[in-house]
C-alpha positions as CSV (number, residue, x, y, z in Angstrom):
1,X,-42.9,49.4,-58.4
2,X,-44.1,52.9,-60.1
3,X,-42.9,53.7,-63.8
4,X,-43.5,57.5,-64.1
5,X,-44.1,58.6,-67.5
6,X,-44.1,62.0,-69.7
7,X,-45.6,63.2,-72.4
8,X,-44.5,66.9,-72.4
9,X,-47.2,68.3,-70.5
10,X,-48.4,65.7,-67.8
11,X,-47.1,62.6,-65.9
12,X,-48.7,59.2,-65.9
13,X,-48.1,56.8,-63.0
14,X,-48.9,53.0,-63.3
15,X,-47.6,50.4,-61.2
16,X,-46.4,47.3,-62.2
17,X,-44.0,44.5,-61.9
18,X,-41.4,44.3,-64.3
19,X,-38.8,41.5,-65.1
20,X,-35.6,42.7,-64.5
21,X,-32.2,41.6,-65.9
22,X,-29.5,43.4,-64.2
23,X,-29.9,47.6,-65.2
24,X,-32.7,46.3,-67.0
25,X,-36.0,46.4,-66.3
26,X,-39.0,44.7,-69.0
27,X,-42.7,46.1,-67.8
28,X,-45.2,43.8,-69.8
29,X,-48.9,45.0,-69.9
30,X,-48.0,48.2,-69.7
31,X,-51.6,50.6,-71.2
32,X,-51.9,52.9,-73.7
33,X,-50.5,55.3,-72.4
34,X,-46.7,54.7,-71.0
35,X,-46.5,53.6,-74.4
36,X,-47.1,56.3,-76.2
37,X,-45.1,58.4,-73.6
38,X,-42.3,56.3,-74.1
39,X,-42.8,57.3,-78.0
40,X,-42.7,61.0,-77.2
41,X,-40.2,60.9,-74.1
42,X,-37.9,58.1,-73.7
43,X,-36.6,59.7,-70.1
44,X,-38.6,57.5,-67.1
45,X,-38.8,57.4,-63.4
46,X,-39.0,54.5,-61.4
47,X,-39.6,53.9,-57.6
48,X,-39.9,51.4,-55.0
49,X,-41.4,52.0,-51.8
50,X,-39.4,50.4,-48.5
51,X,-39.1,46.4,-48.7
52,X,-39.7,45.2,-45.5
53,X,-41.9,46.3,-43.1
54,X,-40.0,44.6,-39.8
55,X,-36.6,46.2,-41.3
56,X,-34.2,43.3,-41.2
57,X,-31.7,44.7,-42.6
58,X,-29.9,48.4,-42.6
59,X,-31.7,50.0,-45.8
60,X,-35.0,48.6,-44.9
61,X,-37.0,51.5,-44.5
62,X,-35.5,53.3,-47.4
63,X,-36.9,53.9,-50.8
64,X,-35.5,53.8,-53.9
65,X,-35.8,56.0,-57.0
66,X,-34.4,55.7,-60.3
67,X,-33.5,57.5,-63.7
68,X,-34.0,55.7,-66.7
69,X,-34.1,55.8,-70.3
70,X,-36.5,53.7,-72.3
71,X,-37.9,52.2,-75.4
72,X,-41.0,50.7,-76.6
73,X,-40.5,47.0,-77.9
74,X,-43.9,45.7,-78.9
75,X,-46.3,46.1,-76.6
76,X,-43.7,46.3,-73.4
77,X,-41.2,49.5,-72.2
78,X,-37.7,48.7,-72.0
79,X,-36.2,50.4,-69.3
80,X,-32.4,50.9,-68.8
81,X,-31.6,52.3,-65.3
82,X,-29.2,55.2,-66.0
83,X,-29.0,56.4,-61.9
84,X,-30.3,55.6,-58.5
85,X,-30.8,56.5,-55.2
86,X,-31.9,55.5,-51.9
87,X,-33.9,58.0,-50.5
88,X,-34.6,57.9,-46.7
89,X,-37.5,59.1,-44.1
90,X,-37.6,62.1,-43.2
């Protein structure tokens, strides 16, 4: 999964794999950097690519991309999922 990040001016992409607790999402290990975008800009985007490469089932090849709004708790980003889509192939 991608967290996007802003800071005002410029985007940060990091990929990681977060716990997730229904809308919920915890990213651990996170860099300097998300986290002090986080501070400045609480509004993320997330995104997974397609899950399964022999598409098993009907939204296999699809992506997903998410809105979120999040908060800095230690050294992790808290990230509440606030919309999402599935975004298809062109």
């Amino acid at each position: 999964m991608y967290l996007i990040t802003h800071n005002g001016e410029r985007s940060h992409v990091v990929a990681l794999r977060p716990t997730i607790s229904g809308a919920t999402l915890r990213f651990e290990q996170t860099g300097r950097t998300p986290l002090a975008n986080v501070v400045s800009n609480q509004l993320v985007t997330l995104t997974w690519a397609p899950c399964d490469e022999k598409y098993t089932h009907e939204h296999a090849r699809y992506s997903v991309v998410a809105d979120g709004v999040a908060m800095v708790d230690g050294e992790a980003i808290i990230v509440t999922v606030t919309n999402a889509v599935l975004h298809r192939p062109a």
